[in-house]
C-alpha positions in Angstrom: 10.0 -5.7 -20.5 7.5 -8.0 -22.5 6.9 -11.3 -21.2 4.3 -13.7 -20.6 2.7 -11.8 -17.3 2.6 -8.1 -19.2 1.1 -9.7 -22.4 -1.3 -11.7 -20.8 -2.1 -8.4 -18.2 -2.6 -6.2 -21.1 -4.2 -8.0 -23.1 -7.6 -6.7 -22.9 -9.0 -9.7 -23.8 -7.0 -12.4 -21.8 -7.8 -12.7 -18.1 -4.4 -13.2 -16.2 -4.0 -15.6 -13.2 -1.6 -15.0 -10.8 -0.5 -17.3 -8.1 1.4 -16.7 -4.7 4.5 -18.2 -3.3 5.7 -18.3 0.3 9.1 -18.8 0.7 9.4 -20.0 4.9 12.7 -19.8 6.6 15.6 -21.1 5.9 17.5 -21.9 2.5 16.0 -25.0 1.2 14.4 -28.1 2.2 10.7 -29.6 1.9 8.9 -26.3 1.8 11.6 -25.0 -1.0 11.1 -28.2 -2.5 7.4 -27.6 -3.1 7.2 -24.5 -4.2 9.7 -25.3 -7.1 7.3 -28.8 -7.9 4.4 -26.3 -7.8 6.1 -23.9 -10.2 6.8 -26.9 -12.7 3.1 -27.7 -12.8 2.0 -24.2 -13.3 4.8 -24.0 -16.2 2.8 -27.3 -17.5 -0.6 -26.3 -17.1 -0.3 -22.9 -18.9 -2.4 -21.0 -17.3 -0.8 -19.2 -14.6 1.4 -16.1 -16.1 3.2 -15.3 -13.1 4.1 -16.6 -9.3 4.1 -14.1 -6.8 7.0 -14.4 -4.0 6.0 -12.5 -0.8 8.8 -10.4 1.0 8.6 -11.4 4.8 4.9 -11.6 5.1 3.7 -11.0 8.6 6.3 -8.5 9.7 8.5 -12.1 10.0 12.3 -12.8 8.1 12.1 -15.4 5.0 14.3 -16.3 2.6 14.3 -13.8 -0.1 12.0 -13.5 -2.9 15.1 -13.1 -5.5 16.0 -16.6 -4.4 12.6 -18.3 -5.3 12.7 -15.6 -8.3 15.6 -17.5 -9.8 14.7 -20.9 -9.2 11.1 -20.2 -10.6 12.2 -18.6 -14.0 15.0 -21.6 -14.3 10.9 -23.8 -14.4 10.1 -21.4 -16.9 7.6 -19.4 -14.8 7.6 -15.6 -14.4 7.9 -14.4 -11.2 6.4 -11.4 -9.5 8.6 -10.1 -6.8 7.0 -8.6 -3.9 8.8 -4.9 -2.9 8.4 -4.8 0.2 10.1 -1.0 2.1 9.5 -2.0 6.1 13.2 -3.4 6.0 14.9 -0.8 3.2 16.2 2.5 3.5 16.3 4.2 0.5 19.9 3.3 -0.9 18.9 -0.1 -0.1 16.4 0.2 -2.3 18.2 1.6 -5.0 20.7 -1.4 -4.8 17.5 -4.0 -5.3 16.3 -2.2 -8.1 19.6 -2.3 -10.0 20.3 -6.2 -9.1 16.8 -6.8 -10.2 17.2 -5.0 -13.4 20.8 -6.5 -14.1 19.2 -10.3 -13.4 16.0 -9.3 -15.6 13.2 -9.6 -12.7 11.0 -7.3 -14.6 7.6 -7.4 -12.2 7.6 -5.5 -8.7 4.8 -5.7 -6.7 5.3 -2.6 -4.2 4.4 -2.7 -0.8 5.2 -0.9 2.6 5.0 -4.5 4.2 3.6 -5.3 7.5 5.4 -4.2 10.8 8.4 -6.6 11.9 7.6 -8.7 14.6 10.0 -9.8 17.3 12.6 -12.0 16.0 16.1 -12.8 17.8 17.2 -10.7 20.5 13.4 -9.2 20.7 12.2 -6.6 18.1 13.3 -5.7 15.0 13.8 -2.0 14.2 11.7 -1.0 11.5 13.0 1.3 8.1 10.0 2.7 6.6 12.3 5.2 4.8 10.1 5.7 1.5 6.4 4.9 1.7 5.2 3.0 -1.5 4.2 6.6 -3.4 7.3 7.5 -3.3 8.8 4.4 -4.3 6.7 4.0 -7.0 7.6 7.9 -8.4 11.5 6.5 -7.6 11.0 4.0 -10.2 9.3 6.2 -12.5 12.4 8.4 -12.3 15.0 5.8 -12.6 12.7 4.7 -16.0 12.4 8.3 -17.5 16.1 9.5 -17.0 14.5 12.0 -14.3 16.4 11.1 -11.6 19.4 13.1 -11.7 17.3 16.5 -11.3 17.0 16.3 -7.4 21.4 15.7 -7.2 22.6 18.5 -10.1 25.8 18.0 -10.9 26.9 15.8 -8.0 25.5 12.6 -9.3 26.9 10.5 -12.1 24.1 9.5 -14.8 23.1 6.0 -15.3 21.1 4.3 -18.0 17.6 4.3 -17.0 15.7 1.2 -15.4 12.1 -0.1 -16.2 10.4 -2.7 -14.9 6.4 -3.1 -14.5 5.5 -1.7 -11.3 2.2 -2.4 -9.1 1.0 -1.7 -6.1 -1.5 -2.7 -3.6 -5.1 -1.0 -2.4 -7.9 -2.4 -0.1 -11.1 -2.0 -0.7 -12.3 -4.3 2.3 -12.1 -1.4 4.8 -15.0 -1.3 7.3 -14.6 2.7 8.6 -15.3 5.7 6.0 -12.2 7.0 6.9 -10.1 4.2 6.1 -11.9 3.3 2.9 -11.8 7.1 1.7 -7.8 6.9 2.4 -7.3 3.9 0.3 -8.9 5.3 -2.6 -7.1 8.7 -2.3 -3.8 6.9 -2.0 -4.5 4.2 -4.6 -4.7 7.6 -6.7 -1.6 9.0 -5.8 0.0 5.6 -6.3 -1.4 5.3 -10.0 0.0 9.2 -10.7 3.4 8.2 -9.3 3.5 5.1 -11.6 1.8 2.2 -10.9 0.9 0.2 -13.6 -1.3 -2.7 -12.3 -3.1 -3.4 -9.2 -3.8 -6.9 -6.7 -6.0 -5.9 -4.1 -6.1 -7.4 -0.4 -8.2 -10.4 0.4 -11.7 -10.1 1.2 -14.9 -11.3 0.4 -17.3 -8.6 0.1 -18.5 -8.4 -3.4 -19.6 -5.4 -3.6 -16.7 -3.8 -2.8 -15.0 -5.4 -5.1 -17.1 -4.1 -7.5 -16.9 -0.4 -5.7 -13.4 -0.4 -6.6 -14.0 -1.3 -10.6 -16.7 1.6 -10.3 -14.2 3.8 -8.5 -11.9 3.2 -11.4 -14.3 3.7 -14.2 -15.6 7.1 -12.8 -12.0 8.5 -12.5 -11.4 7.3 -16.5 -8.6 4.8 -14.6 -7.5 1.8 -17.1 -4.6 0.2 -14.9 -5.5 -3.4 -15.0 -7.0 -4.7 -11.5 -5.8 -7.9 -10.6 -9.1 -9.4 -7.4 -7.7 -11.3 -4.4 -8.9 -14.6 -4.4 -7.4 -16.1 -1.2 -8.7 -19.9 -0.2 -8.0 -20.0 3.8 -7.6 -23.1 5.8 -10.2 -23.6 9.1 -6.9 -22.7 11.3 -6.2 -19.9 8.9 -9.9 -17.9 8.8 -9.8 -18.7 12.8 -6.7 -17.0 13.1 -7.8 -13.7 10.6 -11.5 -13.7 12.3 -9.3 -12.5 15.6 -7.8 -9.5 13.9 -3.7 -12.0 14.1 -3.8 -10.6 10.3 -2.7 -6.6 9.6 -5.6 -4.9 8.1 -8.0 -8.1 7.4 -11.3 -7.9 9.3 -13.1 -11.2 8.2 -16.4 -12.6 7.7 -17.3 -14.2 11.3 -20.6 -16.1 8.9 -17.9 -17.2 6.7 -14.9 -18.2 9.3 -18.1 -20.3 10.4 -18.8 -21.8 7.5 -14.9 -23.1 6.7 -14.9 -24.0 10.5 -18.1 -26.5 9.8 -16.7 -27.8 6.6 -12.9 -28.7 8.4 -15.2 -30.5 10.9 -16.5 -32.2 8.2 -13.3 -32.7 6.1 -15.2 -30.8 3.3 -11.9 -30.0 1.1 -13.9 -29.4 -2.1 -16.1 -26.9 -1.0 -13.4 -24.4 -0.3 -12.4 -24.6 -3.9 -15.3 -24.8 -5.5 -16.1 -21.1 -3.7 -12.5 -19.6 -5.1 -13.6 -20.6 -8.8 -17.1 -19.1 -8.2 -15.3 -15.9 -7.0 -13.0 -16.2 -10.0 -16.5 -16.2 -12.1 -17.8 -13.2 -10.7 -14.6 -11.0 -10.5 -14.1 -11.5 -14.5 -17.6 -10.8 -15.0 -17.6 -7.5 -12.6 -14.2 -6.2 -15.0 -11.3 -7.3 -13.4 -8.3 -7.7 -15.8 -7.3 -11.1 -14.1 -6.8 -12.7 -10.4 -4.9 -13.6 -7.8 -4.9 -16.6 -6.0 -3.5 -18.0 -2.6 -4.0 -20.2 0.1 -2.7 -22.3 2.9 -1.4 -25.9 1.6 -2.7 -25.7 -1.4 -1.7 -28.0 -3.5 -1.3 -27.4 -7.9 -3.9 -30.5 -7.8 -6.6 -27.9 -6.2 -5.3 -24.9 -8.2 -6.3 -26.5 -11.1 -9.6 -27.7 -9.9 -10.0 -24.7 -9.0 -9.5 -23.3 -12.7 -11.3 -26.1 -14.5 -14.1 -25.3 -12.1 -14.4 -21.7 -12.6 -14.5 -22.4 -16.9 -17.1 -24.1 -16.5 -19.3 -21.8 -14.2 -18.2 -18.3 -15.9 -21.8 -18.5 -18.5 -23.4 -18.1 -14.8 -21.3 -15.5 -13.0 -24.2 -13.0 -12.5 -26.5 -16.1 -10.1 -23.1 -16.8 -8.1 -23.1 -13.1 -6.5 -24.7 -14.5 -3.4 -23.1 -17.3 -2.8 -19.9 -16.0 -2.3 -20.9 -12.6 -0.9 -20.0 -12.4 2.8 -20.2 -8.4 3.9 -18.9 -7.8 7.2 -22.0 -6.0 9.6 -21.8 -2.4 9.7 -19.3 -1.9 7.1 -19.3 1.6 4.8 -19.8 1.8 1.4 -18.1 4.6 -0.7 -21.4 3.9 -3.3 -24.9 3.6 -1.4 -26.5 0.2 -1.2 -24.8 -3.1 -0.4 -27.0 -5.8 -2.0 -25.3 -8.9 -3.7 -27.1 -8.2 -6.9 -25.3 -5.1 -8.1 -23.2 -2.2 -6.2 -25.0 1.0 -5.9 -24.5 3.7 -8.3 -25.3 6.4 -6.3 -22.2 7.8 -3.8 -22.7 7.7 -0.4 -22.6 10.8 1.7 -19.1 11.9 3.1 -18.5 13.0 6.9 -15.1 14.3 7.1 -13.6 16.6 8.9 -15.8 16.7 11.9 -12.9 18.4 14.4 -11.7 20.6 10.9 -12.2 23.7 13.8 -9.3 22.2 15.9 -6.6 23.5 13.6 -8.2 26.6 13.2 -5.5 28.7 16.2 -2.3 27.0 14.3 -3.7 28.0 11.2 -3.4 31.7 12.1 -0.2 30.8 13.5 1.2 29.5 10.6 -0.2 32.5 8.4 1.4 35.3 11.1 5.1 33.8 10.8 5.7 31.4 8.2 4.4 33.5 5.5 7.2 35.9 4.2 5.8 38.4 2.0 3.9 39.3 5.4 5.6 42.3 7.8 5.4 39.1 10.5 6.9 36.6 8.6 9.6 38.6 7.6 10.5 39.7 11.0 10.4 36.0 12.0 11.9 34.8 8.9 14.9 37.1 9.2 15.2 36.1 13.2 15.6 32.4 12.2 18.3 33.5 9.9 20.1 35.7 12.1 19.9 32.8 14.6 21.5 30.5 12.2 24.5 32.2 12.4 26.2 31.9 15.4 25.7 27.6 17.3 25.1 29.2 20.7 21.7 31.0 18.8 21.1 28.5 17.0 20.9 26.1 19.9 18.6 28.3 21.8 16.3 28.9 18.4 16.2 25.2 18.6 15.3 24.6 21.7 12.3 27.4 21.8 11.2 25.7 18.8 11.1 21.9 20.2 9.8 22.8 23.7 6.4 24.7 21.3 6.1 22.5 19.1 6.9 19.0 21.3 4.3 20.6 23.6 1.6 21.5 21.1 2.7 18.5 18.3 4.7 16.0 20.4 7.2 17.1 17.8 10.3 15.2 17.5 12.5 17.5 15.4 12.8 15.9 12.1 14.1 19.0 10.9 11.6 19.2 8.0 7.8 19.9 9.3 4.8 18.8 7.6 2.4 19.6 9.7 0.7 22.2 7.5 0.1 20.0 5.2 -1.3 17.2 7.8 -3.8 19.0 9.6 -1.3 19.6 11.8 -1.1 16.5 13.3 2.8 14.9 13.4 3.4 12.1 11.2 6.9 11.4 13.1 5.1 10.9 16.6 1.7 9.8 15.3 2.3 7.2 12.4 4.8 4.4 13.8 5.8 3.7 9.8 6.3 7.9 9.6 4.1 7.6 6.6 3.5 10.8 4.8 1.0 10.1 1.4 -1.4 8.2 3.0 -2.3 5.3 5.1 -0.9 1.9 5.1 -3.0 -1.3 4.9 -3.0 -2.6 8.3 -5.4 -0.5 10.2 -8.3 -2.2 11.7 -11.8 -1.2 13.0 -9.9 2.7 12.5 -7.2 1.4 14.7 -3.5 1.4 14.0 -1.7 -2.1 13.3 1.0 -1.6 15.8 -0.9 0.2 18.6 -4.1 -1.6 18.3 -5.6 1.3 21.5 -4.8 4.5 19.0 -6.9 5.5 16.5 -5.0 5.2 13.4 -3.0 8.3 12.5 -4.6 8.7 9.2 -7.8 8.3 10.7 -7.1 11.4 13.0 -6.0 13.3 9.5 -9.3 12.2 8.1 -11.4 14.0 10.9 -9.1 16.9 10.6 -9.2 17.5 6.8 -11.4 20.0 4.9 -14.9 19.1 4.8 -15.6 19.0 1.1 -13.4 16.6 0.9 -13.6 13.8 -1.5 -11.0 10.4 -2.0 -10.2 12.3 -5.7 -9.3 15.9 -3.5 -7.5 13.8 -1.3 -5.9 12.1 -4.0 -4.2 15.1 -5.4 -3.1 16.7 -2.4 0.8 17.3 -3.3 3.1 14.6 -2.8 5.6 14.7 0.2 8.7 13.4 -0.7 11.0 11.4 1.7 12.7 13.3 4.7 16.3 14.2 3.7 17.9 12.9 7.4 20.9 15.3 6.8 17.9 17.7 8.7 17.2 15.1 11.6 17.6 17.0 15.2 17.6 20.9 13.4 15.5 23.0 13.6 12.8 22.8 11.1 12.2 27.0 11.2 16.0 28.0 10.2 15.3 25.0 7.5 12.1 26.9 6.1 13.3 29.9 5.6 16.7 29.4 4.5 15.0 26.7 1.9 16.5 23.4 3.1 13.2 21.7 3.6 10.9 19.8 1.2 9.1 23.2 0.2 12.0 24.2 -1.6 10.9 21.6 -4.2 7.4 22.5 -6.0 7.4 18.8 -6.7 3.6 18.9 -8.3 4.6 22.2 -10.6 7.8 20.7 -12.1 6.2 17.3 -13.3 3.6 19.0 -14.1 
């Protein structure tokens, strides 16, 4: 699995560059065509180690990354495949890992991907199968010969897999609860296998350095590639009006590339990416990764030829590039250009924790079996399961409860105990189950822009000592098995069908 990206990334004493590709529609032509003549220059210059290739960015189809993949590493360029799951189910994942492994892509960047947008014949259906946690832990199992322990016997061995895995984390979010989330899952992520991170664009730089401080207090070493993304006048217009999943932008800043367009100010634009390059090698980041909007490898270099020469100075550039947006939170108090604040910042979670109180005591009377009550119940869910004509009434008790209490929608395998009782199926439109994705915005959700985000309404809901490290290691939920889909989740439970019949966290521990 060595090659030039992984020795350069950990290399503790190279800093890695990492450019992005975005493949358009359709097979070929001009945009093809300049991607490839950008990947020749990189090859030529040196010091890019890998080119990125998104997986339908924006929720909209592309050609695949695998096809630029190929046609970058015939230029001699390493490519770094985005992974994205909206569009996947789990066997189709499977497949991609294998033809990636087989055709030697050894760098997956893995991402849930932004919703699918309307396309032909109106709007896509969206997969969402595995969230990026359990991805990441699929590809940890396929690497450690582990994977055959959830099949038995049933399942033919295969020769494990590896490849160098990353994932994704923002720490541009504007709302404690959001921010709090992307810490907690950006832990999970690292203890389900990630090796390296890129975070989302933004250009707060004292978040940026939160998240090096973040890392350094939980003893984390996974190399932390910094977004350094260089946005057109149309392009910063377009994210200043929330077009973007999960980027909330600088309105000073949108101003100031707005001014410079006017002014067919080019330079200044790239002379503000090599600053930023400056400062996120002298705050610790392991390397960078650049993008932008028509970029050419002309500026890229500048770009790079600039930064060398400002790096002695990256501490007297903090202001010039920091751009906080008003009333953002800060997981560490104090938000000054100068230097990120050591001291935490004070936590407010959940404030309605008393809401879940009543199910609580529900949950304890019948779903706990070495209790007279849960036995009773227990052994009525069984008995039920015998005969289709109980079992059909059990299951429609159990849906007109819980679809009046949870808006369930009988997935068969219940998690609300473990989500503050608050349906993941109904309430997350991506049915994620570790955590948030990256597209909420202001605590709103990317698809339904007038809900609160569903992890949001978990934060408010969750214990009030709650910190991103408990949330962190709260136990993983592993994918819904859809053989369950439409049953009832209570004859599931107690005749151990559902996911507590596997004490995940105990075994790999």
């Amino acid at each position: 699995m060595q090659n030039e990206f992984t020795r350069s990334l950990y290399n503790g004493d190279e800093f890695t560059v990492t450019y992005e590709l975005v493949p358009g529609q359709g097979s070929g032509g001009r945009r093809v065509d300049r991607l490839l003549a950008f990947a020749e220059k990189a090859k030529a210059d040196g010091r890019i180690k890998a080119l990125s290739i998104t997986d339908n960015p924006g929720g909209h189809p592309a050609l695949a990354p695998v096809a630029i993949g190929s046609d970058v590493r015939e230029r001699g360029m390493e490519p770094l495949i985005h992974f994205s799951l909206k569009d996947k189910n789990r066997n189709q994942v499977e497949s991609h890992l294998f033809h990636y492994h087989r055709q030697g892509f050894a760098n997956l960047l893995v991402l849930g991907g932004d919703f699918p947008r309307p396309g032909y014949h109106g709007q896509a259906k969206p997969v969402f199968d595995l969230d990026s946690v359990q991805t990441l832990r699929l590809m940890r199992d396929m690497e450690e010969g582990t994977y055959q322990k959830y099949f038995g016997s049933r399942r033919p061995a295969f020769t494990p897999i590896s490849c160098n895995r990353g994932c994704v984390v923002s720490p541009f979010k504007v709302a404690e609860p959001e921010q709090v989330w992307q810490y907690a899952k950006l832990l999970k992520k690292i203890e389900g296998g990630a090796q390296f991170i890129i975070t989302q664009l933004g250009y707060d730089i004292c978040k940026f350095e939160e998240l090096i401080r973040f890392m350094r207090d939980n003893g984390l070493t996974v190399p932390v590639l910094g977004n350094v993304f260089v946005p057109s006048p149309a392009v910063a217009g377009y994210m200043l009006r929330g077009k973007v999943p999960g980027i909330v932008f600088p309105e000073l800043l949108a101003n100031i590339i707005e001014e410079e367009g006017r002014n067919s100010d080019r330079e200044s634009r790239l002379i503000r990416a090599a600053k930023m390059i400056c400062v996120l090698k002298g705050l610790g980041f392991s390397g960078v990764h650049l993008g932008g909007n028509g970029l050419r490898f002309d500026d890229v270099r500048f770009i790079l030829d600039t930064a060398e020469e400002l790096t002695p100075h990256w501490d007297e550039l903090r202001r010039d590039i920091h751009f906080p947006v008003p009333g953002t939170w800060y997981l560490y108090e104090s938000a000054r250009p100068e230097a990120c604040g050591e001291k935490r910042s004070p936590l407010a979670p959940g404030r309605l924790h008393s809401r879940q109180y009543g199910h609580k005591i529900a949950h304890e009377f019948f779903f706990s079996p070495p209790k007279p009550a849960g036995r009773l119940f227990g052994g009525l869910c069984l008995l039920c399961a015998r005969t289709r004509k109980s079992t059909a009434i059990l299951r429609t008790i159990e849906k007109w409860i819980k679809g009046f209490l949870f808006h369930c929608l009988m997935c068969g395998d219940c998690t609300l105990v473990e989500l503050t009782y608050i349906c993941p199926q109904s309430g997350c439109p991506k049915n994620l189950l570790n955590g948030p994705c990256g597209g909420s915005r202001h605590m709103t959700c990317e698809v339904h822009p007038d809900r609160y985000c569903y992890w949001v309404r978990v934060y408010n809901r969750v214990a009030r000592s709650s910190t991103p490290e408990l949330l962190g290691r709260t136990p993983f939920l592993p994918p819904r098995d859809w053989t369950l889909d439409r049953t009832s989740s209570w004859i599931n439970y107690f005749s151990g069908r559902d996911h507590c019949r596997l004490d995940l966290t105990r075994k790999e521990k």
